[in-house]
N, C-alpha and C positions, 0 to 999 in steps of 0.2 A: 243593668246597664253599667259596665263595669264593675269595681268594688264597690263606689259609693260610701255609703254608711249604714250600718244596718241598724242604729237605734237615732233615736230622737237625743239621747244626751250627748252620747257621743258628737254628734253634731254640732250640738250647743256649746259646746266644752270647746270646740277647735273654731268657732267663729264666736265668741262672745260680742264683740262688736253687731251683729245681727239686729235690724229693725223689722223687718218685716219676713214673712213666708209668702209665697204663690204656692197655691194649690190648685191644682191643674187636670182640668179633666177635657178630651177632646169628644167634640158632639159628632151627628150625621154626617158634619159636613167635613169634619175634621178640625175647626175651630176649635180653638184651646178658650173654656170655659173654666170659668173656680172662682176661686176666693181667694183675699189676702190676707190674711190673719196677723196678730200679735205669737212673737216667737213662743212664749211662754206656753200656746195652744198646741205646739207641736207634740209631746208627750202624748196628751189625750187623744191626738190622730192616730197615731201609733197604736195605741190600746183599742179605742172603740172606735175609730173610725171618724167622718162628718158626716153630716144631714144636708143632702144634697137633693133639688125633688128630679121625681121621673122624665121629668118634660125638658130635661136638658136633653134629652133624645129626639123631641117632639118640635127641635124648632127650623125652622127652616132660613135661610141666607141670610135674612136678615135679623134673626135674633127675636123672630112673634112664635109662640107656641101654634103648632099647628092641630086643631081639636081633634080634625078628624083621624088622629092616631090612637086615639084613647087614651094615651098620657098626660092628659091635663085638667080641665076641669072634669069630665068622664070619672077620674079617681080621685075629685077634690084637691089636684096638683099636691097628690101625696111625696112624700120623701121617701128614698132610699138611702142607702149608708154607703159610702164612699171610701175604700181602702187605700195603704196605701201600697206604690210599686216597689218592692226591694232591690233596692240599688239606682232609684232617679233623686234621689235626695241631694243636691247639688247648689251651690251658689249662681246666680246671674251675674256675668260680668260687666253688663250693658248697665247697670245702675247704678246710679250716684250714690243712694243710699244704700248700705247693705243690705239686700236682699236674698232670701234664698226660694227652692222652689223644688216642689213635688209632685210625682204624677200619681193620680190615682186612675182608680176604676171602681163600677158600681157595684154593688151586691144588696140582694133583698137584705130584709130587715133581720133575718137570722143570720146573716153574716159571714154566711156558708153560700149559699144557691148565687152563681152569676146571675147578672140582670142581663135579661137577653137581649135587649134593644144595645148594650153595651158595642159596639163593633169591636173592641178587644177583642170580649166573650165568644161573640161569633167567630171570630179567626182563631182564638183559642180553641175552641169545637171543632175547627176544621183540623187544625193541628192534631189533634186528640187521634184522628183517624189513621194519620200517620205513623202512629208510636205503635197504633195497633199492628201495621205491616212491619214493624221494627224499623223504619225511615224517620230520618229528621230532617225537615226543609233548610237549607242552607242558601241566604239572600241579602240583597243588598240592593239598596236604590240610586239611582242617578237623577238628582233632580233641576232643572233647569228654570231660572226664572229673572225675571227684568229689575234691574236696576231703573228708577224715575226720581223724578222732578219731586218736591214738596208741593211745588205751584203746579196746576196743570193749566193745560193751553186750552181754557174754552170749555172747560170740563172734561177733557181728552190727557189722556195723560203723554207724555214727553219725557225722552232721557234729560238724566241729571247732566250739569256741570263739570267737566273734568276739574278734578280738584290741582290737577296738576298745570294742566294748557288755558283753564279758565274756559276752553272753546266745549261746543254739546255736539257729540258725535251726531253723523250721519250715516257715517255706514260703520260695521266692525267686519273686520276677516276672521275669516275662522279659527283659531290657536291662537291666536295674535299673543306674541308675550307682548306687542306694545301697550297693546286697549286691557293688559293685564297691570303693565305698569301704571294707568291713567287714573288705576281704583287702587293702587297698590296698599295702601293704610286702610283701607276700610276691609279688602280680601284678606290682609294678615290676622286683622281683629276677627275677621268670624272664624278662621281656622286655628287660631289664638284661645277666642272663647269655646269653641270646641273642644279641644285640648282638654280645657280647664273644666269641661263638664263632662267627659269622658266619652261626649261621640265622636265616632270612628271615622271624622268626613277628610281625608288625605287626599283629593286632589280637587285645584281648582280650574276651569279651561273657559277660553273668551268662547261663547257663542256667535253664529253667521249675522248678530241682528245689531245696531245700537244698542247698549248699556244690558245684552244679553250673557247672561254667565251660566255653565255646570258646576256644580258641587259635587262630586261622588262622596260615596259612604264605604267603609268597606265593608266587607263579608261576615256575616256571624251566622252561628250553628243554632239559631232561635228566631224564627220568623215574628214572634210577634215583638220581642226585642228589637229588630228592625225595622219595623213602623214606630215602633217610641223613640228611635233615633232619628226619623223621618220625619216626622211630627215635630218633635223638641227642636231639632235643625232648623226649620222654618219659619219657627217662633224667636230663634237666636238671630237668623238674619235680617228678620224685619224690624227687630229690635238694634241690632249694631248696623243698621241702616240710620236708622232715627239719629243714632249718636255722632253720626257722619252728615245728619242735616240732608237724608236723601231719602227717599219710601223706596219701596219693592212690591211688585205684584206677581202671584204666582197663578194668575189668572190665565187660562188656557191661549186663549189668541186676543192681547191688547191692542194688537196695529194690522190695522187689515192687511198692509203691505209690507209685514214684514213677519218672519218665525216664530210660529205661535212655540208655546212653553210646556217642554211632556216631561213625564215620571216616569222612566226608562226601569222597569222590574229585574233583578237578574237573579235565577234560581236553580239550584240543583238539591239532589237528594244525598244522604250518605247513610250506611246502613250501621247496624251497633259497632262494626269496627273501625268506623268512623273513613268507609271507602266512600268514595264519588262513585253510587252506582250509574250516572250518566256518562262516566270515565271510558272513551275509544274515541274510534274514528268518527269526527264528524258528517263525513261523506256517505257512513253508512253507520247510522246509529244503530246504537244497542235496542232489545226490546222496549227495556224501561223508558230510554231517552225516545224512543219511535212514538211507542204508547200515549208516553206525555203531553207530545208534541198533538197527538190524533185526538187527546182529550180535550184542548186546548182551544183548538181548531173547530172544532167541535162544538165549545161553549160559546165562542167567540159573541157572540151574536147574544146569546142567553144574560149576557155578563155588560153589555156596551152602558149597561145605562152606572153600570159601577165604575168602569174605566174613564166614563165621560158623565158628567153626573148633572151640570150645568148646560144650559142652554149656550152659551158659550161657548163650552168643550167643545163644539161641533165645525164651530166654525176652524179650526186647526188644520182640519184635514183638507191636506193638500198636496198633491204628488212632488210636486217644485221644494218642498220644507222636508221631504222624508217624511210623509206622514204616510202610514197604510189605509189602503180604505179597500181591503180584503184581507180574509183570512188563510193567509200563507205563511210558507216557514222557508228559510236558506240557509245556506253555510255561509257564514259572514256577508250578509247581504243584507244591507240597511235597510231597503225598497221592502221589505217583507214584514211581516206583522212580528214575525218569530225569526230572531235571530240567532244561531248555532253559532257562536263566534271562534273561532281559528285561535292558533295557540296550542299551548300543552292539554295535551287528550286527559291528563287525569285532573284538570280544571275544567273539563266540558260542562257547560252548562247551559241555560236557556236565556235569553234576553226577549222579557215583552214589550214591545213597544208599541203597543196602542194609547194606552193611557195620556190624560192630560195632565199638567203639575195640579191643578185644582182638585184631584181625586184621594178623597180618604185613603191615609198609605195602609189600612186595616182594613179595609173593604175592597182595596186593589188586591191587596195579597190576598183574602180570604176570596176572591173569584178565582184567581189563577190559581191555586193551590185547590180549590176545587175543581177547578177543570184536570188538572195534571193527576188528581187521585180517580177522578173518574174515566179517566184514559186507560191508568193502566189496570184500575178494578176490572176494566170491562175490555182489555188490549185491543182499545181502539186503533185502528191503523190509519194515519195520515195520510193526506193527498200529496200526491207526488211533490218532490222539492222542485222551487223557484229558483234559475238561474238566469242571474240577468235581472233586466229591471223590471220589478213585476207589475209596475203603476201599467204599464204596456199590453203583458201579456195576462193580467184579470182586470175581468171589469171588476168597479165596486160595486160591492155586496155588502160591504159592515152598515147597521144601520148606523144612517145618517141625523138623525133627530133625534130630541129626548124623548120628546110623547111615544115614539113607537120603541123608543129602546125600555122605555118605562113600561110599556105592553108586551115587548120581548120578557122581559123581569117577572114581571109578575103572573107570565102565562109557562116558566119556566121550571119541570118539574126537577129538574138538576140541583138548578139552584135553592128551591125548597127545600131538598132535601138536604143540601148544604147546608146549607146557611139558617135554614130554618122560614118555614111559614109568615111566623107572627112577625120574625123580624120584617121579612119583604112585605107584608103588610105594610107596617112604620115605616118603612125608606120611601116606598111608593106615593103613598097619602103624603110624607111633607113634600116631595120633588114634584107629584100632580099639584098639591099649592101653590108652591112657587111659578109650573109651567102657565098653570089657569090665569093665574096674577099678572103675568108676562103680558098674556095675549090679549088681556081685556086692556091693556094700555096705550093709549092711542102716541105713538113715536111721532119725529120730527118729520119724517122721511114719507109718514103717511098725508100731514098737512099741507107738505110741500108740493106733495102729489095731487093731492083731491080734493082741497081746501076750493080754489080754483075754478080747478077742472069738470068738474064731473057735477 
């Protein structure tokens, strides 16, 4: 992630001031888990690593190990060793005290073999496949998510305060540079702290909802580098959130009546001489870009319980907010699942737009970059392009739920093969916990109803 620092003294040396380290590992769900250590520890991370156990893989939403993965009492909530990322070595600027912070990743105890429940690991594996064609994935995410209240309304959340008007939006327009100028000190701060920790996030844009905003990310030549920028991002703005006395949730759909919150994917390929082979006419793609598109399409379905991972995620989808709820592709046509966006031909590239913000940015890109290698392994051909609005002319077909997108997954030999077996094992068993957990609880909505009545 850019230059960074590549030793532990070096570090030391140019922040002396330094009280504390974060060490940072992100789980299933994409929650940034770790440790905070004394500075002095940092060397020895460097060298041998931390002792971190397996079951940080194993936990679900709300932070309880979930057994039936086999990572946790099953192995005596053994430890694995936790390395560190070359080049996320960076200070926090949201902290009062000096802090700095590190990303790792897991590895068995010989400190060689990834840990495969890792979702790095697994998008690094899918990566792998790609060097084999001589391709390297080139991507970038757009991530949208709600500015709220510290207080909520009733246990509901609500936009924040305009720090400027004192008044609490009702509605925002779309672009709006005014509802940009309402946040304007706390937008500067994270593109500020960005800066200063070398992610790539260069634009900020008002969303159609209340206190809803885009972040873009730019482009890098290293897919799983751009989910460490997607991750680290999200963790910077929740934090220079705090520091402005306001929360943020990057939860799929907060307000039933108003734009739920996605992870817009943008990806193309380039080959060892560094060409955009998705590079021509959008209107009639090349094999590669056709392929991808036909792999994609293809998985769509295989893949939903990665793009939407929460019981949540689902409620998003909505024709009225730009939400797809079929698998389709156009040439700059938002209504579509798969967007071919307009522009210079040798930046062609892919925009997925299913995904909710709540989805691991390593398990989004390791589904799409599975679907797009299995396209063109197998020169899948796509269904004819969508012109016009497509909510109109498909019905929906993506599934709609987790329980059956969690049976699409795991009856998925695409994705086995991708991503791996054992892993979809572990993703499945903590998501069936959470959904089982769900349904045994008896809601407001149900007392209201049948208390009663019936």
């Amino acid at each position: 992630m850019g230059s960074g620092f590549a030793s532990a003294d070096a570090f030391l040396q140019a922040h002396p001031e330094l009280q504390f380290i974060d060490l940072l590992i992100p789980d299933m769900n994409g929650i940034v888990r770790g440790k905070r250590v004394d500075p002095s520890t940092l060397p020895k991370v460097f060298e041998r690593g931390i002792a971190m156990p397996a079951s940080i893989f194993a936990l679900n939403i709300q932070g309880t190990t979930v057994e039936e993965t086999g990572l946790g009492l099953d192995i005596g909530e053994a430890d694995r060793v936790c390395l560190p990322i070359d080049g996320t070595l960076t200070m926090e600027p949201w902290q009062k005290r000096p802090t700095g912070q590190l990303l790792l990743t897991m590895y068995e105890l010989d400190r060689e073999t990834p840990f495969f429940a890792d979702p790095r690991v697994v998008l690094q594996n899918i990566v792998k496949r790609f060097e084999e064609l001589g391709l390297t994935p080139v991507a970038a995410y757009e991530l949208e998510f709600y500015l709220i209240d510290q207080e909520n309304l009733a246990g509901r959340p609500q936009p924040p305060k305009s720090p400027i008007s004192g008044k609490r939006p009702a509605g925002t327009q779309a672009y709006s540079i005014d509802d940009l100028d309402e946040y304007a000190e706390f937008l500067a701060d994270v593109l500020d702290a960005a800066h200063e920790q070398e992610l790539p996030a260069d634009a900020l844009v008002a969303e159609s909802a209340p206190g809803q905003f885009e972040v873009n990310l730019h482009y890098v030549d290293d897919a799983v580098q751009a989910c460490d920028h997607a991750t680290l991002l999200k963790r910077l703005i929740k934090n220079m959130a705090y520091d402005h006395e306001m929360d943020t949730t990057f939860m799929a759909k907060p307000y039933h009546n108003q734009a739920g919150s996605g992870m817009h994917l943008h990806v193309s390929l380039v080959d060892g001489e560094g060409r955009n082979v998705f590079a021509g006419d959008a209107e009639e793609p090349n094999d590669m870009l056709r392929w991808a598109v036909g792999g994609l399409v293809a998985t769509m379905n295989d893949a939903m319980a990665l793009f939407c991972p929460n019981i949540n995620s689902y409620r998003r989808f909505s024709p009225e907010y730009y939400v797809p709820s079929a698998a389709t592709w156009g040439v700059d046509n938002r209504t579509a699942s798969l967007r071919l966006p307009g522009g210079d031909p040798e930046a062609l590239r892919i925009e997925h737009r299913v995904a909710g913000a709540d989805a691991n940015p390593y398990l989004l890109m390791a589904a799409v970059l599975a679907g797009i290698h299995y396209g063109i392994s197998n020169r899948i051909e796509p269904p004819p392009v969508t012109v016009g609005n497509a909510h109109e002319q498909h019905e929906a077909s993506l599934v709609n739920n987790l329980r059956d997108a969690l049976r699409e997954l795991g009856q998925s030999p695409v994705m086995a093969d991708y991503l791996g077996r054992e892993f979809l094992d572990v993703f499945v068993a903590c998501k069936e916990h959470e959904l089982n957990e769900f349904e045994m609880t008896i809601s407001d909505l149900e007392y209201l109803w049948y208390l009663h009545t019936v």
